[in-house]
C-alpha positions as CSV (number, residue, x, y, z in Angstrom):
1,X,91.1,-0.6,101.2
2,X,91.5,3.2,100.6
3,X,93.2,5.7,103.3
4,X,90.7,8.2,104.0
5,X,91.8,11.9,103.0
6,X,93.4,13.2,106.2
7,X,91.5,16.5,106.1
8,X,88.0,14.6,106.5
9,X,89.4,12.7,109.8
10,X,88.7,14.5,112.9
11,X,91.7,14.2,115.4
12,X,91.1,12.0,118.8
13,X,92.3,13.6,122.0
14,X,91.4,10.7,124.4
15,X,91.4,7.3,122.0
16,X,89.5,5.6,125.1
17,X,86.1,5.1,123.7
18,X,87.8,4.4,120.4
19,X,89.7,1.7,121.6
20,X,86.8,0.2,123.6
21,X,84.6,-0.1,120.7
22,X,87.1,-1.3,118.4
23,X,88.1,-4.1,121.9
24,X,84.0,-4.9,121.5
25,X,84.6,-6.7,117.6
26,X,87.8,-8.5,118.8
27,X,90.1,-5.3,117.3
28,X,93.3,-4.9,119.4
29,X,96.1,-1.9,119.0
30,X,99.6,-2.7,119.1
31,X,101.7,-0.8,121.8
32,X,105.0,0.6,119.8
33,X,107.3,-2.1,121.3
34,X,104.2,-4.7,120.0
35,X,104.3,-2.9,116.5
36,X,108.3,-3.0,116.5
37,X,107.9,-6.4,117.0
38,X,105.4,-8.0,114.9
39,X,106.5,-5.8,111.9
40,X,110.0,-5.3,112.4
41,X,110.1,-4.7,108.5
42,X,108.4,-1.4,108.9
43,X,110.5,0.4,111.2
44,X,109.2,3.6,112.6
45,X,105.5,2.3,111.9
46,X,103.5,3.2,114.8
47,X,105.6,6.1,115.7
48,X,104.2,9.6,117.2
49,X,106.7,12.4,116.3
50,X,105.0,14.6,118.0
C-alpha cells in the first residue's frame, strides 16, 4: 500500500461521516488509549500534536 502525497488529501474538520462509512464495511478507529494499547511498539502512533 502507498501513502498518498499529503498535499492531494483534503483535511477533515468533523470525521463523523467518515467514520460512519468506514463503521458500514466493518472498519473501526482506535481511540489513542486503544492505539497505545494494541501497538504499544509504536509509541506516539495515533498522536495529534496539535
Amino acid at each position: 500500500m502507498n501513502v498518498p502525497d499529503p498535499s492531494t488529501i483534503a483535511p477533515i474538520e468533523d470525521p463523523t461521516e467518515t467514520i460512519k462509512a468506514g463503521a458500514s464495511w466493518g472498519i473501526r478507529f482506535l481511540s489513542p488509549e486503544e492505539t497505545k494499547k494494541a501497538l504499544p511498539e509504536y509509541p506516539g502512533f495515533g498522536v495529534r500534536l496539535s
